[in-house]
N, C-alpha and C positions, 0 to 999 in steps of 0.2 A: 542571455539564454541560460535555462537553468539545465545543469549534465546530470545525467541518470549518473549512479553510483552500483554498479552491476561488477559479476565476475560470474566464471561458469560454479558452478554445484555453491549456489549459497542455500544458507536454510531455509532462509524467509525472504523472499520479493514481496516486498511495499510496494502497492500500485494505489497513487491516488487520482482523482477527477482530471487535475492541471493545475500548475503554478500558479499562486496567488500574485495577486501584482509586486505583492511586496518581496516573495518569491524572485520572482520572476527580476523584479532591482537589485538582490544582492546575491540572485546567485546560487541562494543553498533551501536545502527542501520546505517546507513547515514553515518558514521564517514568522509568518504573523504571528503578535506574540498572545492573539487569542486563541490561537491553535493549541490543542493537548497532544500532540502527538509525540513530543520527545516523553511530557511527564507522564504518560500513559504508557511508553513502551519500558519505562523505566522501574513503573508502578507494578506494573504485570511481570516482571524479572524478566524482559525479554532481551533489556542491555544493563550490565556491569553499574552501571553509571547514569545519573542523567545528563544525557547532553547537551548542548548549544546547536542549534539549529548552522552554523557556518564549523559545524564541525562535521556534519552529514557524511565527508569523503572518506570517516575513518569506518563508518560501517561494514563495508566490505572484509575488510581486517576480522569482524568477528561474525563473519557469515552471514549480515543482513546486507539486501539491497534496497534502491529507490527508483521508482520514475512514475510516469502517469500517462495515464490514456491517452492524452492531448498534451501536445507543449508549451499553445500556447499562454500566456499569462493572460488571465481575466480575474473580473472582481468578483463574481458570481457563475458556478457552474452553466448556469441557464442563456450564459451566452455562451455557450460552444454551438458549433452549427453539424447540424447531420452529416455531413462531407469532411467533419474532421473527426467526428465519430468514427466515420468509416475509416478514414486513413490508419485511426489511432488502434482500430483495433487490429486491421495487418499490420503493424508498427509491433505492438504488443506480442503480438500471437510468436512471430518471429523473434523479437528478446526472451521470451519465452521458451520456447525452444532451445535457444543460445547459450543461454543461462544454465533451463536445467534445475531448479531451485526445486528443494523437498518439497516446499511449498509458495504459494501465491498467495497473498492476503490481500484481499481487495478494504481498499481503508474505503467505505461506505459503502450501502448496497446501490445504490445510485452505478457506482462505478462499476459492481459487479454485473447490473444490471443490462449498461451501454455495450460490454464488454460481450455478454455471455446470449442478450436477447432473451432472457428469462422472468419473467414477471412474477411468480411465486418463488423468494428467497429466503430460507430461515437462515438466523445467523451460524457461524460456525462452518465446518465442513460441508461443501457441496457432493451429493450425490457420484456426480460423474464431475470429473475434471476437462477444462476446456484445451488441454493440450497435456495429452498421454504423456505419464509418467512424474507427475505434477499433483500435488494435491490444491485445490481450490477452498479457501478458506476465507467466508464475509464477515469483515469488524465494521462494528460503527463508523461514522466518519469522525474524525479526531476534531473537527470544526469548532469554536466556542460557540458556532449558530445552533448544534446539536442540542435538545431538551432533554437527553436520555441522560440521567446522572453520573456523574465520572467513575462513581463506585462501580455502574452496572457495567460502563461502558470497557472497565481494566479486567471487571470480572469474564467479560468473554475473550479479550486479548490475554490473559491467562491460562486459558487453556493450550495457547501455541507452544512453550518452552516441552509440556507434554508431546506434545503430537511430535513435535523436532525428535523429540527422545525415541519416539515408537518408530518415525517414521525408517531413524538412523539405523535402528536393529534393526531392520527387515533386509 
């Protein structure tokens, strides 16, 4: 079973799709090693460091969290079933709330998508936020399946280190 990595008032809540199977084997977030998710959050200055994916439990430590829609492990998003969509989204809604995070970043609009039941999503900050007091914020999916080029894809996870800054002054 792969453990969210949460505390109350972090900056950024990471929410992805669900654990990869390989995920889901050892335990720790991103694990597959075609995944861009550490080298992208690293690339975008959003962590100090690049890190190892079985280091995931020291984020908390510098204000990021992790978890996802769904827990369980699959090979492909398109096996999750609408009944655990549904779960995962009061699952969600409620760590949400728990949390408290400046902001939510959903890692693909897919997941933003399941999450929010909104079919028209530009990347970036959403409109309205799906639990007051929270800002809602859609990146790529960190996947190696993605065709959007890692340049583009660090260029919109760059704009979060900003918004943490504005959102902190307020």
């Amino acid at each position: 079973m792969l453990r969210d990595h949460l505390k109350e008032n972090l900056d950024i809540l990471f929410v992805g799709f669900n654990p990869s199977l390989l995920s889901g084997e050892t335990g720790h977030h991103f694990a597959n090693p075609n995944n861009r998710f550490w080298k992208i959050l690293y690339s975008a200055s959003i962590t100090p460091r690049l890190y190892k994916p079985e280091e995931d439990w020291l984020l908390p430590e510098i204000r990021l969290g992790l978890t996802n829609i769904v827990e369980r492990p699959t090979r492909a998003a398109d096996e999750i079933t609408k009944e655990e969509y549904s779960q995962g989204r009061v699952a969600l809604n409620e760590k949400i709330k728990t949390c408290r995070p400046l902001i939510v970043c959903y890692v693909g609009k897919g997941v933003y998508q399941q999450f929010s039941r909104k079919k028209e999503i530009p990347w970036g900050i959403q409109p309205e936020p799906m639990v007051a007091g929270t800002t809602d914020f859609v990146a790529p999916s960190s996947s190696g399946l993605v065709r959007m080029p890692l340049e583009e894809i660090v260029e919109i996870y760059k704009e979060l280190p900003g918004l943490v800054s504005r959102l902190r002054e307020k």
